[in-house]
C-alpha positions, 0 to 999 in steps of 0.5 A: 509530477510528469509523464512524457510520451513519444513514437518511436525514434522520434520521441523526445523526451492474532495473539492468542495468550488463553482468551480468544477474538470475541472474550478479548473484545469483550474484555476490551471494551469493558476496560476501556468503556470509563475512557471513551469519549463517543462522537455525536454521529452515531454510526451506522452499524448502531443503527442497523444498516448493514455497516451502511452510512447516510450521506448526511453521516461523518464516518467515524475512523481510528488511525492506527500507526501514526508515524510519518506515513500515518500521519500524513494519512490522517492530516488528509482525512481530518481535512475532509467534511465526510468523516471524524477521527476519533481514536488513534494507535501507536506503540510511541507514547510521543507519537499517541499525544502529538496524534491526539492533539492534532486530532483534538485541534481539527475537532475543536474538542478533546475526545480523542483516544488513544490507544497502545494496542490495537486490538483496544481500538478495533473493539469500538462498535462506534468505528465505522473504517480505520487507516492502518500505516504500522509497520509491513509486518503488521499489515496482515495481523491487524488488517485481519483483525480490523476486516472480522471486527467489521470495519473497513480500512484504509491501509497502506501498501504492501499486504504485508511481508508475503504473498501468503500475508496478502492471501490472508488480508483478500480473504478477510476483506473480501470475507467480510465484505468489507471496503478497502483502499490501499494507500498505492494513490496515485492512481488517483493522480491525473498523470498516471490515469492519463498514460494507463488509459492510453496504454488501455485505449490501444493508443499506443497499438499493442503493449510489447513492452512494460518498464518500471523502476523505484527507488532502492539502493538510494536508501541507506541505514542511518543508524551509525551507533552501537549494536549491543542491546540498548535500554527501551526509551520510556514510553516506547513499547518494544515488544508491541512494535516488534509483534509477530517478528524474531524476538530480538532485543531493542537497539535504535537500529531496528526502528528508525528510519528508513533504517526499519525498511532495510531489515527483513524481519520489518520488511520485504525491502523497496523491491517490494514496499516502494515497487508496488507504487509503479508495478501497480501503475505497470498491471493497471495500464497493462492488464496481462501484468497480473492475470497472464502466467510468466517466467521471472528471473532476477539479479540482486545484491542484499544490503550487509550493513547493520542490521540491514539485510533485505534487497538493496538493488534489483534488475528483474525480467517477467517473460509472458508467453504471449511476447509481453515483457515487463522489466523491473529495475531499481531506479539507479539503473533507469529512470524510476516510473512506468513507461509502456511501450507499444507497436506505435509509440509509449508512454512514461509516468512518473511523479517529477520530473519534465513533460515532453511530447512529439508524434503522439496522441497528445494534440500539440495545443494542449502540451503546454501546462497540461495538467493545468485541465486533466480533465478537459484533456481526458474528455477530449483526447480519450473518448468514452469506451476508449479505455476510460478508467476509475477516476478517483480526485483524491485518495482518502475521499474516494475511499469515504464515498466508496464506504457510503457506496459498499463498492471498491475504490480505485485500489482495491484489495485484489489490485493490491495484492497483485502489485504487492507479490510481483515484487515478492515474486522478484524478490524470490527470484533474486534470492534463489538466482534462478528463473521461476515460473509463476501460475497467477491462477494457483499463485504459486510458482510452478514445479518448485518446492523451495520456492513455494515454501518462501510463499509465506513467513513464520511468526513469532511471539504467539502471534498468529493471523 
């Protein structure tokens, strides 16, 4: 984890088959009423709170998709005291039990459920919030699904496929008036706190200048046998998996990994799953990233290997009309991160790599092992009202806290939805190869019917949000 900073030259370096929301639900839970096994903390909307939890209260939290990304999610709010996993998700079998037991083990019991639609798991009244890590075409569908059946959510990055998907999981939330945490955390890590309040403080003068780079063409399909259709493994459901995407037929290629990321039925590719991590850090340092009108073009190549086909590399250029420029390129062009650069000098973020400082606001006392005392650093070196920001120590707590609270946490759903649709915007922009202009006030671009019309996604397979 690192940021460097410097001056100048002088720098160093909804399925609807016949029954609707409420019948299922129903349904739902008289199915699997004889199943459950209910935790000893009664959650708060039993008891008539307006989905408000006490403090002395575990909130209770299902985990819907526990692969590696929800997995993880999960193992980090099992080490937390404020909540209790009580029930998870996924359309693997294999995934479901290794969940349970990691689950069981933490709670030192074996009232776990498990689940292969989620739909089950979000009619418990008895959970309060879950963590949604399922696939990018997903997220719209059951983050919808979870915000009107009442629950908050933790749920990872991006809102979805399209812009549209992202419109739709804002609304619910907000809606609803539910709390929602995106998994984008590092803005709960020192590093990037630190470089976005020097670019907020007016430390390094005016903004000028923002670039970002992630990861992309690095990623390759690992995928390398058959492409004919392939028998579905036991305990596998496919059709689950596959939801609201094309109904294609099973073939490995389409699920492993990062193969499913590559594919544009799954995903938006890396311009968009993993650019929304450092376009994030890019609009929360520089505001004028998501509220001003631009003029975006981009060049792209798409990826024709397999049966992966969504954008392999990118270099994209948003032109504001005050003079702002935001650069966004994958990382094999330029250092992955955010730097911003202003009149006086700039500062780069990244999670690895080296720490250097010279000419900067940074006192030279505290360059060395400097994130050893962030917050001593903050204190001193950025006054209060000198473009302080949210501060949020860890991730999946900042999100328990916020849901006794009723407030946002520190990625919160409209953060989210900007970073998410800059890369859809380049993505766009790429596909068509020529510059468009964007309206952040209507989201739609500006006099372009064709690319308006790639502001949404069609589903397939009688889902629908």
């Amino acid at each position: 984890m690192a940021w460097a900073v410097g001056m100048g030259d002088n720098a160093i370096m909804r399925q609807g088959h016949g029954c609707g929301r409420r019948e299922f639900l129903g349904r739902s839970v008289l199915a699997a009423a004889g199943a459950w096994v209910f935790p000893a903390v009664i959650p708060a909307r039993v008891l008539g709170r307006e989905g408000r939890v006490a403090p002395s209260e575990k909130i209770t939290l299902g985990c819907i998709g526990v692969g590696r990304m929800g997995t993880s999610n999960m193992r980090n709010f099992l080490a937390l005291d404020g909540c209790r996993v009580v029930a998870v998700c996924d359309p693997y079998r294999e995934r479901r039990e290794a969940a349970k037991g990691m689950v069981d083990k933490a709670n030192g019991d074996t009232g776990c459920a498990m689940y292969g639609d989620y739909r089950e798991l979000l009619a418990r009244e008895d959970i309060d919030a879950v963590s949604i890590a399922a696939q990018d075409h997903w997220h719209a569908l059951i983050a919808t699904a979870a915000a009107a059946a009442g629950k908050d959510l933790y749920c990872e990055k991006p809102l979805g496929v399209s812009i549209e998907e992202g419109k739709a999981i804002r609304g619910a939330v907000r809606k609803h008036r539910r709390v929602f945490q995106a998994g984008t955390w590092q803005r709960s890590k020192g590093q990037f706190l630190f470089a976005c309040e020097l670019a907020r403080g007016g430390h390094l003068g005016k903004i000028r200048a923002v670039e970002v780079a992630a990861p992309g063409p690095q990623y390759q399909p690992k995928h390398d046998g058959p492409m004919e259709p392939q028998p579905v493994p036991e305990g596998f459901d496919w059709a689950m998996w596959r939801g609201p995407a094309p109904d294609k037929p099973y073939n490995p290629g389409r699920v492993a990994w990062p193969d499913w990321y590559l594919i544009w039925d799954y995903c938006a590719g890396f311009i968009c799953n993993w650019g929304v991590h450092h376009l994030d850090i890019a609009n929360w340092g520089e505001p004028r990233i998501g509220s001003g009108a631009f003029e975006v073009e981009c060049r792209a190549n798409y990826r024709e290997k397999g049966f992966t086909d969504n954008v392999e590399g990118w270099d994209a250029t948003f032109r504001y009309a005050d003079g702002l420029t935001m650069r966004f390129k994958d990382a094999g062009q330029q250092k992955a991160g955010c730097r911003f650069i202003g009149e006086n000098g700039w500062v780069h973020v990244d999670r690895e790599g080296g720490a250097r400082a010279k000419d900067t606001p940074v006192d030279p006392g505290v360059r060395r092992g400097l994130w050893a005392e962030p917050e001593s650093l903050l204190q001193t070196k950025i006054p209060e009202g000198g473009g302080r920001l949210y501060r949020s120590d860890q991730h999946q707590d900042d999100f328990l806290n916020c849901v006794r609270k009723r407030k946002d946490p520190v990625s919160d759903v409209d953060a989210t939805h900007i970073a998410s649709y800059l890369g859809l915007v380049a993505d766009i922009a790429g596909r068509l190869r020529r510059p468009l202009k964007w309206d952040p006030k209507a989201e739609r671009f500006v006099g372009d019917d064709e690319a308006n019309a790639m502001l949404g996604r069609p589903m397939h397979n009688g889902w629908k949000l």
